[in-house]
KOLKE-811622 format. One record per residue (C-alpha): residue in one letter; x, y, z; residue number from 1. Coordinates in Angstrom, 2 decimals, always signed. Example, Ala and Ser with C-alpha at 12.3 -4.5 7.8 and 13.67 -1.06 7.14 Angstrom:
REM KOLKE-811622
rec code A; px +12.30; py -4.50; pz +7.80; pos 1
rec code S; px +13.67; py -1.06; pz +7.14; pos 2
END
This chain:
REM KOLKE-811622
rec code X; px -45.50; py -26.45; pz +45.33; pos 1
rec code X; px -45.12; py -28.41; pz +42.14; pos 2
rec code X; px -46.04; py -25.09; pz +39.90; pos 3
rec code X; px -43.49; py -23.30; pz +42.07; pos 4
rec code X; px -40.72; py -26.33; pz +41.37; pos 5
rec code X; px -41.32; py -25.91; pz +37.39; pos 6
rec code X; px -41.06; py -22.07; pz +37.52; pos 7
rec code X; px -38.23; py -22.24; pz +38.91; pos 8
rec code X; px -36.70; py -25.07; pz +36.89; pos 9
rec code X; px -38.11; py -22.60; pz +33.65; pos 10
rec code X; px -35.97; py -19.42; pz +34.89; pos 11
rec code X; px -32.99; py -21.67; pz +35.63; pos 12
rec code X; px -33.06; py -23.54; pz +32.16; pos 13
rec code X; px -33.55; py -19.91; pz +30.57; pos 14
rec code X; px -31.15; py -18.71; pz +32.97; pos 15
rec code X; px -28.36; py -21.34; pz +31.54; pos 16
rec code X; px -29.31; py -20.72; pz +27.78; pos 17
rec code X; px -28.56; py -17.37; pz +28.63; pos 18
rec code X; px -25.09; py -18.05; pz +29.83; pos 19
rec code X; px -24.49; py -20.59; pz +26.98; pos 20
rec code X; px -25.40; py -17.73; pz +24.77; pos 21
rec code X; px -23.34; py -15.18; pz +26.22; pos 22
rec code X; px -19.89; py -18.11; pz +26.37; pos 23
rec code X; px -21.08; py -18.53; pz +22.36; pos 24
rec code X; px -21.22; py -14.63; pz +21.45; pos 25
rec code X; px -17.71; py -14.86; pz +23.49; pos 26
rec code X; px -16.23; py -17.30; pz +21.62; pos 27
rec code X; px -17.51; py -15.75; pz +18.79; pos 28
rec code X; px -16.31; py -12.19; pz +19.40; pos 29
rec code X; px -12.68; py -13.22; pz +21.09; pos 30
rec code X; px -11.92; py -16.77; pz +20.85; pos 31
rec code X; px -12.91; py -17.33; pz +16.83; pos 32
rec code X; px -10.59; py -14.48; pz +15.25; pos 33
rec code X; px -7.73; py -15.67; pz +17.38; pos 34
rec code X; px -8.08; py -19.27; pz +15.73; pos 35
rec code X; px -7.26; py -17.29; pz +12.14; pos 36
rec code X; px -4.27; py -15.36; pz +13.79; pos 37
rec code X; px -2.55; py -18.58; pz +15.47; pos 38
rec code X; px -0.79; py -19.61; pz +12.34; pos 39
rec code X; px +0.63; py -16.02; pz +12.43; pos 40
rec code X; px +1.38; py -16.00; pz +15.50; pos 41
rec code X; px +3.03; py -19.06; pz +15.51; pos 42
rec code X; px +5.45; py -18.27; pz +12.54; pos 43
rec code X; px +6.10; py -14.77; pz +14.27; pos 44
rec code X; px +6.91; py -16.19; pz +17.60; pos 45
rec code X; px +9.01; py -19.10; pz +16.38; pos 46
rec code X; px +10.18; py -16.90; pz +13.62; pos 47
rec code X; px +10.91; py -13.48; pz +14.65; pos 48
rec code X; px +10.63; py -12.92; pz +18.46; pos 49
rec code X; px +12.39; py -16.54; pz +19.56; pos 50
rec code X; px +15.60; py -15.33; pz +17.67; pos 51
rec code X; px +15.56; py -12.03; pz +19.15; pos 52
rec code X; px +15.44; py -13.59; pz +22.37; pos 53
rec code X; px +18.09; py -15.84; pz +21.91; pos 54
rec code X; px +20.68; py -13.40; pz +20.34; pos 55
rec code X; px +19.61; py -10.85; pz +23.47; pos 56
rec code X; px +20.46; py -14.12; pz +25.90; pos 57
rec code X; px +23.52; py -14.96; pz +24.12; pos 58
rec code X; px +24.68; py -11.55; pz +24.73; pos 59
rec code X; px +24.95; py -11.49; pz +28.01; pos 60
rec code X; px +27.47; py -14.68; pz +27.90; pos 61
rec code X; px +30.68; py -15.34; pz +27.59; pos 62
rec code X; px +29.79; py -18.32; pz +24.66; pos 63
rec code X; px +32.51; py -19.72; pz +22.44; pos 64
rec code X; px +31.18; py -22.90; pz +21.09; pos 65
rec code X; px +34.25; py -24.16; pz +19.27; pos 66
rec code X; px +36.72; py -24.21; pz +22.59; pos 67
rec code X; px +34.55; py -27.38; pz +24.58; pos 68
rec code X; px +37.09; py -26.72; pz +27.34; pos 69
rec code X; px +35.77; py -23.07; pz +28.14; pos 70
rec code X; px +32.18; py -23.61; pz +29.92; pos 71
rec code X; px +29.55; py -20.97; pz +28.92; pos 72
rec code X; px +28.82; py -18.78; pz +31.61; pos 73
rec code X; px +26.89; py -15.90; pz +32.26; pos 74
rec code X; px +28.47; py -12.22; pz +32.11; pos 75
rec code X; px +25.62; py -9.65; pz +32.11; pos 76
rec code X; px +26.45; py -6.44; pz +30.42; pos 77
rec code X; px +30.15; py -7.07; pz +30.09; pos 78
rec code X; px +30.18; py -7.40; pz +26.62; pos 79
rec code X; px +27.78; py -4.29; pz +25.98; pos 80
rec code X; px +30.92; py -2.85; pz +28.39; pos 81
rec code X; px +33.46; py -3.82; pz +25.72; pos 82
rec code X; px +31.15; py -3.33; pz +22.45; pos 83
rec code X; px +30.43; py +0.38; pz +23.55; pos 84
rec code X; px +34.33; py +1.12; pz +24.18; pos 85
rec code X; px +35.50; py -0.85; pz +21.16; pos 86
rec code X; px +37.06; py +1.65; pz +18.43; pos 87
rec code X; px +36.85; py -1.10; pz +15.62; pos 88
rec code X; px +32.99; py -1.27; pz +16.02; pos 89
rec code X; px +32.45; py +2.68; pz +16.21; pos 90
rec code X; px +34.92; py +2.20; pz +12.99; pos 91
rec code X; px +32.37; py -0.32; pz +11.12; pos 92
rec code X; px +29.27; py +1.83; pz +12.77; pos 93
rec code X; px +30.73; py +5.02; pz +11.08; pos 94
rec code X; px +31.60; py +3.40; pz +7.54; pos 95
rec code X; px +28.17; py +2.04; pz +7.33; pos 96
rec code X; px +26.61; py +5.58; pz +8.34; pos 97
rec code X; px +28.79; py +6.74; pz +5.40; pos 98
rec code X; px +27.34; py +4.13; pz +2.68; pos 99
rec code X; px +23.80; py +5.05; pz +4.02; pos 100
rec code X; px +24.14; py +8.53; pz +3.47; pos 101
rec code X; px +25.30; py +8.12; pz -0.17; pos 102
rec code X; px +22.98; py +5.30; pz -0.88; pos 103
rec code X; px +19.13; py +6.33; pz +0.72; pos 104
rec code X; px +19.30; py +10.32; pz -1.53; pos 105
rec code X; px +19.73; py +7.80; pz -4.96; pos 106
rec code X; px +17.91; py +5.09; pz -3.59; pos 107
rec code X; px +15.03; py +7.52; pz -2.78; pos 108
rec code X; px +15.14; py +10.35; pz -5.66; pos 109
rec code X; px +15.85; py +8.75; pz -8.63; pos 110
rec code X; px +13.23; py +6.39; pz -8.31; pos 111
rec code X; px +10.75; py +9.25; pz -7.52; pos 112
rec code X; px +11.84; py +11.03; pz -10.76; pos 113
rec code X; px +11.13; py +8.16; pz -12.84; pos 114
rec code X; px +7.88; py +7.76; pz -11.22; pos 115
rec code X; px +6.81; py +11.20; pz -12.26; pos 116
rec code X; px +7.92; py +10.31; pz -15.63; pos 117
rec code X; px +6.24; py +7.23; pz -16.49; pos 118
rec code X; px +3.12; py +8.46; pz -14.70; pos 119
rec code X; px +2.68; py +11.10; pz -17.37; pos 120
rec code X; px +2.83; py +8.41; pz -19.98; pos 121
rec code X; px -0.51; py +8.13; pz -21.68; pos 122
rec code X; px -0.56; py +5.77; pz -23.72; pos 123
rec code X; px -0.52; py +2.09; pz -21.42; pos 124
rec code X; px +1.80; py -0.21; pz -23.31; pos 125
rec code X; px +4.36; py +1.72; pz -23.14; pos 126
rec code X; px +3.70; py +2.55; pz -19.40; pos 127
rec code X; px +3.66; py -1.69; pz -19.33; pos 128
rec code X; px +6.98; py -2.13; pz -21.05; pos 129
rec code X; px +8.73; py +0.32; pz -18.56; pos 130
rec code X; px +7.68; py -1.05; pz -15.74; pos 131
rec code X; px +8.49; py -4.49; pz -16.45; pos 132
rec code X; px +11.35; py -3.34; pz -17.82; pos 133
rec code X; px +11.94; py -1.93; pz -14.55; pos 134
rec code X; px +11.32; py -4.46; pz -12.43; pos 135
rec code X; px +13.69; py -7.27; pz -14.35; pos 136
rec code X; px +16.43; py -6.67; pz -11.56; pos 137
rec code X; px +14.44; py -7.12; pz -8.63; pos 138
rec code X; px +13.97; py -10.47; pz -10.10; pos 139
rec code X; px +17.41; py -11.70; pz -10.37; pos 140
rec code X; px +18.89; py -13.75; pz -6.98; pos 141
rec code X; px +21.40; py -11.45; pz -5.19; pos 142
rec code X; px +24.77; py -13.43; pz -5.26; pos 143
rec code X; px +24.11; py -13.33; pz -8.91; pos 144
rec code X; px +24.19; py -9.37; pz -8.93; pos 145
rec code X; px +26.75; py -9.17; pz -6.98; pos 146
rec code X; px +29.15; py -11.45; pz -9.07; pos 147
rec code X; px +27.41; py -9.47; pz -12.04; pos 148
rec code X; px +28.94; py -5.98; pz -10.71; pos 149
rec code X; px +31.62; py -7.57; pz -9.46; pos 150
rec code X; px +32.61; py -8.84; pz -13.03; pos 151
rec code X; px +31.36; py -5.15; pz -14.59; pos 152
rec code X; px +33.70; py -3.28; pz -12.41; pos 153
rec code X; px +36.89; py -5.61; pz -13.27; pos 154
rec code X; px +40.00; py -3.36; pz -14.68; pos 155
rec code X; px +40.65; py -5.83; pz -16.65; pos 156
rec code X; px +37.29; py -7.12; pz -18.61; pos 157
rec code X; px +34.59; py -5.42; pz -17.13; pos 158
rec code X; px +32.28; py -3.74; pz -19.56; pos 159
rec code X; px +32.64; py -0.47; pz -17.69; pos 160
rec code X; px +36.30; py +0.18; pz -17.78; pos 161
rec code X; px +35.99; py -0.96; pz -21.67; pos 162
rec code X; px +33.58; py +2.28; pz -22.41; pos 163
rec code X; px +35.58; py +4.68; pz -20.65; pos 164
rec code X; px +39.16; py +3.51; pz -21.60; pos 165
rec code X; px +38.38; py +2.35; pz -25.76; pos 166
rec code X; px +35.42; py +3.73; pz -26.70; pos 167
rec code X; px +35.13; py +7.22; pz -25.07; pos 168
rec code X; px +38.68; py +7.87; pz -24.16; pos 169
rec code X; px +38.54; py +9.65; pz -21.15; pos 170
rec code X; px +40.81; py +7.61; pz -19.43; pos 171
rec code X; px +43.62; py +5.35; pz -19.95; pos 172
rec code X; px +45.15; py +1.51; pz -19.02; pos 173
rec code X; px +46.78; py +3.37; pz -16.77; pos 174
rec code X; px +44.73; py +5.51; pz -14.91; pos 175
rec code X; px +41.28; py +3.93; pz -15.03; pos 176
rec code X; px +39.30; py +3.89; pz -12.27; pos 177
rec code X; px +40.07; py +1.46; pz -9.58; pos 178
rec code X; px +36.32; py +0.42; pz -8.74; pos 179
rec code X; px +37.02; py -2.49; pz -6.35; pos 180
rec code X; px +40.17; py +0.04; pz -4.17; pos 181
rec code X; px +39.42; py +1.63; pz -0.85; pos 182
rec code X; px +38.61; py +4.52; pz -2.62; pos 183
rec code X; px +36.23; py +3.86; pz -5.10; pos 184
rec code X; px +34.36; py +0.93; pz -3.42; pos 185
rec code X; px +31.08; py +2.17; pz -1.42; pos 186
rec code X; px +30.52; py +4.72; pz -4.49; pos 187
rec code X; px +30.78; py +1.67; pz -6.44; pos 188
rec code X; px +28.39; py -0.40; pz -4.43; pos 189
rec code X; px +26.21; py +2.38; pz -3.75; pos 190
rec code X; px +25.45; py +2.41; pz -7.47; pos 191
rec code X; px +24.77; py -1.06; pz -7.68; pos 192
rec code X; px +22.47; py -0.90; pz -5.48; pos 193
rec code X; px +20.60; py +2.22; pz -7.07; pos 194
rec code X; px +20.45; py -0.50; pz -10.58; pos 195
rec code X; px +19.14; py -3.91; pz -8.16; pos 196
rec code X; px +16.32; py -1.64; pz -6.38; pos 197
rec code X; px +15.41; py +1.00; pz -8.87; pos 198
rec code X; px +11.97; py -0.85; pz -10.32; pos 199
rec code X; px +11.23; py -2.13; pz -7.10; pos 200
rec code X; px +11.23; py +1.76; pz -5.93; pos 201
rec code X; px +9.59; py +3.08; pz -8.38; pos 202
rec code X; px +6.27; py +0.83; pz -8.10; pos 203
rec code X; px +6.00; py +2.33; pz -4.27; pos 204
rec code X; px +5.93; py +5.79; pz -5.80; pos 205
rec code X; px +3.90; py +4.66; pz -8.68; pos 206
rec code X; px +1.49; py +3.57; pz -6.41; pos 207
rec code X; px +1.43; py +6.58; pz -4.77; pos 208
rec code X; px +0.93; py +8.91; pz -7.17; pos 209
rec code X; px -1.79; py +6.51; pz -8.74; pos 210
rec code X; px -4.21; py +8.41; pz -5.08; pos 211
rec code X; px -2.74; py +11.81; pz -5.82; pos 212
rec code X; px -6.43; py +13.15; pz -7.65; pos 213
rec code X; px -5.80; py +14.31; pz -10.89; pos 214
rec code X; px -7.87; py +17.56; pz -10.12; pos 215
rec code X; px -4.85; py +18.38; pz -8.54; pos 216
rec code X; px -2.76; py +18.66; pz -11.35; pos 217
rec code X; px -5.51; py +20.18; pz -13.60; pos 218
rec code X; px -5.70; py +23.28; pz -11.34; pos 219
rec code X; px -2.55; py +23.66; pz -11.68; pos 220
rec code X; px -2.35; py +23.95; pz -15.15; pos 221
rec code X; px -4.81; py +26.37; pz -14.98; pos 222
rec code X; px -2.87; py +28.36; pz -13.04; pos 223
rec code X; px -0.01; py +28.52; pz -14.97; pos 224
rec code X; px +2.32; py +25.76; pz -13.10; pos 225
rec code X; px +5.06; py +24.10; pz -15.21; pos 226
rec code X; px +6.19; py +20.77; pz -14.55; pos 227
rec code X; px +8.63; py +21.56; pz -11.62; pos 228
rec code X; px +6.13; py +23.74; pz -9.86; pos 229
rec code X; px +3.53; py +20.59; pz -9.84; pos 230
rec code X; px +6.11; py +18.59; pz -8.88; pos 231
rec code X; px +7.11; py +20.69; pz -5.77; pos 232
rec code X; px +3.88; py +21.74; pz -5.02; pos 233
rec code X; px +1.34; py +19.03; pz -5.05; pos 234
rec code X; px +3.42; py +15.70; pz -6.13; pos 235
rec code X; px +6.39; py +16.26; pz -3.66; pos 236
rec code X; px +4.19; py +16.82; pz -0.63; pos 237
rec code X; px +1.76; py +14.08; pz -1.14; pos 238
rec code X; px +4.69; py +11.31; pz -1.88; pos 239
rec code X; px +5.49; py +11.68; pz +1.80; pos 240
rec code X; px +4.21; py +8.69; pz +3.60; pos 241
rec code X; px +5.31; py +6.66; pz +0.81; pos 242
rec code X; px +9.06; py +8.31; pz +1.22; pos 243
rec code X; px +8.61; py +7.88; pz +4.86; pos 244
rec code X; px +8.08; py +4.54; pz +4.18; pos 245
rec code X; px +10.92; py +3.93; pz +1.63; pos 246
rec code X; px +13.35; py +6.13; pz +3.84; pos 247
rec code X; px +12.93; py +3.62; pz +7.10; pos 248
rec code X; px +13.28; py +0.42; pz +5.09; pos 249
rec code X; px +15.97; py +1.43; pz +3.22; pos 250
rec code X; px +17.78; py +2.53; pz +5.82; pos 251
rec code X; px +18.08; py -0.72; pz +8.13; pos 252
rec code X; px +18.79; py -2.49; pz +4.79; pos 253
rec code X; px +21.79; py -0.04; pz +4.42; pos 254
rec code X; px +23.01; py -0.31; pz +7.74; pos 255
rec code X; px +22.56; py -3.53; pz +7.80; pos 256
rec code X; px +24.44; py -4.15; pz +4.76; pos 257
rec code X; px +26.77; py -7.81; pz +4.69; pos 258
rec code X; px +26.30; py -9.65; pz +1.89; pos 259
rec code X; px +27.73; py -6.98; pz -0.70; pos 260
rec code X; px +30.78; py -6.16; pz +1.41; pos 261
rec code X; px +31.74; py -10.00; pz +2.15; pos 262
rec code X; px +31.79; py -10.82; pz -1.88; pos 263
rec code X; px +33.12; py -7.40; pz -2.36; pos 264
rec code X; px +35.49; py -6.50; pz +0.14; pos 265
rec code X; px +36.36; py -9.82; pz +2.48; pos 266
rec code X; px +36.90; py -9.52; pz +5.67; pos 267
rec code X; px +40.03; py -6.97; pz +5.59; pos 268
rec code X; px +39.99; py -4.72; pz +8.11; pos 269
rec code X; px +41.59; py -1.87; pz +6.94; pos 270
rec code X; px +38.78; py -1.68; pz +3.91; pos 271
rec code X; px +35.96; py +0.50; pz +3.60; pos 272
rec code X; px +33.54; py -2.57; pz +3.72; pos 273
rec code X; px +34.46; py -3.76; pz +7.17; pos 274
rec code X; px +31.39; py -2.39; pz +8.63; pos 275
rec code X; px +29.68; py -3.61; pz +12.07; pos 276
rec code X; px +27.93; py -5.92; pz +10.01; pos 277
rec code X; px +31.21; py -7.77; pz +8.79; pos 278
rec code X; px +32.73; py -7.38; pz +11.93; pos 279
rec code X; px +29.53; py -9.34; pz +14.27; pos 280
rec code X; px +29.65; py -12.27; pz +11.15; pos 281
rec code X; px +34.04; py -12.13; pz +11.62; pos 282
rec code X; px +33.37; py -12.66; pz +15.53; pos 283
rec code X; px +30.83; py -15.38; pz +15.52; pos 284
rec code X; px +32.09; py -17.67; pz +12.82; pos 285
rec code X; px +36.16; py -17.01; pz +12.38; pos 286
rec code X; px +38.43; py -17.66; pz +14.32; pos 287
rec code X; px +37.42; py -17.85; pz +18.19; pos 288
rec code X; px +34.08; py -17.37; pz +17.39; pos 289
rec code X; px +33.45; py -15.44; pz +19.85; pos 290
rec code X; px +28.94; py -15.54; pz +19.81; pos 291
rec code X; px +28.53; py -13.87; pz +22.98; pos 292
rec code X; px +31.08; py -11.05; pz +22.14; pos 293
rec code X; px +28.95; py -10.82; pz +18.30; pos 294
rec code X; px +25.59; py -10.71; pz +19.58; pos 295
rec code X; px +26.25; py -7.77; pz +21.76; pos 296
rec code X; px +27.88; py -6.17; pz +18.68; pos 297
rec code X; px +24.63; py -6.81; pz +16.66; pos 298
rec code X; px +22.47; py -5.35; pz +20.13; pos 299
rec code X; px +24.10; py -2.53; pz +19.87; pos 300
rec code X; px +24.03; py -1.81; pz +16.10; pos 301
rec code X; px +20.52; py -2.77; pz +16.27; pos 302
rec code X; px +20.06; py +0.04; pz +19.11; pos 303
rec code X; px +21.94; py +2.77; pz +16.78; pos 304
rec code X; px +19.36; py +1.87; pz +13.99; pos 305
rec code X; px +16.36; py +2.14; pz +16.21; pos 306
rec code X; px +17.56; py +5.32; pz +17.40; pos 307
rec code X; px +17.66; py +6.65; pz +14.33; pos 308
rec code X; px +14.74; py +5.52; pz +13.28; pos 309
rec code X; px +12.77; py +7.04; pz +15.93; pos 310
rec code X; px +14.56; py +10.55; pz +15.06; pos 311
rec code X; px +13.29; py +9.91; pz +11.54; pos 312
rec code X; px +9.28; py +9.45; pz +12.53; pos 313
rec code X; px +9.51; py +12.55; pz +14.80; pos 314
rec code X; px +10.95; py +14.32; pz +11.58; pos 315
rec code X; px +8.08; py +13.03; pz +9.51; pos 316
rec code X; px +5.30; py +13.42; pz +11.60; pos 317
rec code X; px +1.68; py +14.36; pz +10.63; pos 318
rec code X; px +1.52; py +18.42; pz +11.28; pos 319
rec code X; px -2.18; py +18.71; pz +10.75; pos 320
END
């Protein structure tokens, strides 16, 4: 009976080292690699998702923080209602649509070109200079470019007027171009914008074409390609992912555009810069302040974007 008694405390002592080990390989397997990802998830909860949240909540009341007498209360969709039917936000919805067009083709191109040019570089200092050459805007604060252009396109003193009025002559005091009118101003700030990001741009495609195999181009040498030809052929095609890439970043950065049109246009609505941007940051902080009324308009901005977006992956999707 007592041989019996140890047996069975043996298989129940190997029976709970056995569970032990299995909770340990858990923890090890499942628990462990969560411990690395809590910092991330912390910063990405309190960070990113907690503001989403927030801004979706605030949407669905009627919130006006500055006017104590008016209590906050809860609406549902009646400000989606009002978003959806109000002209001045399909206005600043279409104007921004307009500066994306004209911005992503330059923004997207003419850093690809370059690419292709410094890549056939041989000799590596030179390749060095032009790329941190190339980079030196990225590196300068954003107000400070914008007061930079903002100074450059002047009528008055900027630099750019001063070349085409007194040194090459194509224009005069009197017709110069207007950079800054109603006219002129998204070209304007579309080009800006080519200048801030065009380094920054052209190390994604540098990178890229740094895993295109060099086989590639040698066989087409052989075969009598020029330049263009291996550019359409081989370099085009392969750039993809990386335009892919570049095309759906850009393009919420476009649409999403503020900063440029409150330093360059101000919140006038009857300019080209009074995009649904402008008009969300014009509804929260002036006048009523309206937060309830300007998160829905950001919602449903957002929603445009994503839209888009989605019509963009299905365009560039893997055909293998």
């Amino acid at each position: 009976m007592a041989q019996l008694t140890v047996a069975q405390q043996q298989r129940r002592s190997d029976a709970e080292r056995s569970t032990s080990r299995r909770v340990g390989d858990w923890l090890a397997r499942f628990a462990v690699p969560w411990l690395f990802l809590l910092p991330t998830a912390v910063f990405f909860v309190g960070w990113a998702l907690y503001p989403i949240v927030r801004v979706a909540w605030f949407s669905l009341l009627d919130y006006r923080p500055i006017q104590a007498s008016r209590p906050v209360t809860f609406i549902g969709l009646q400000n989606y209602v009002e978003a959806f039917a109000d002209p001045l936000l399909q206005v600043g919805i279409l104007r921004a649509a307009q500066f994306t067009a004209l911005f992503l083709p330059g923004m997207i191109f003419i850093p690809m070109l370059l690419a292709v040019l410094i890549d056939r570089i041989t000799n590596p200092r030179v390749s060095t200079f032009y790329r941190l050459v190339l980079l030196i805007p990225a590196m300068i604060p954003g107000p400070l470019i914008f007061l930079l252009w903002k100074w450059m396109y002047d009528g008055y003193i900027g630099p750019i007027n001063y070349v085409l009025v007194d040194v090459l002559g194509l224009f005069t005091i009197h017709t110069q171009p207007q950079w800054m009118s109603n006219q002129l101003v998204i070209p304007a700030l579309a080009m800006m914008e080519w200048w801030w990001g065009l380094g920054y741009h052209t190390m994604f495609f540098l990178a890229g074409l740094a895993t295109i195999p060099r086989d590639l181009f040698d066989a087409a040498r052989v075969d009598g390609a020029n330049e263009w030809k291996m550019f359409w052929t081989v370099t085009f095609w392969r750039l993809l992912p990386v335009t892919l890439v570049l095309v759906v970043l850009r393009f919420g950065t476009a649409m999403a555009v503020i900063d440029e049109y409150l330093i360059m246009g101000g919140f006038m609505r009857d300019r080209p810069t009074y995009t649904w941007t402008v008009y969300m940051w014009d509804t929260a902080f002036q006048g009523v302040q309206d937060r309830g009324y300007a998160a829905a308009i950001g919602w449903v901005g957002t929603i445009v974007m994503l839209i888009v977006v989605a019509i963009m992956f299905w365009a560039f999707r893997s055909r293998d």
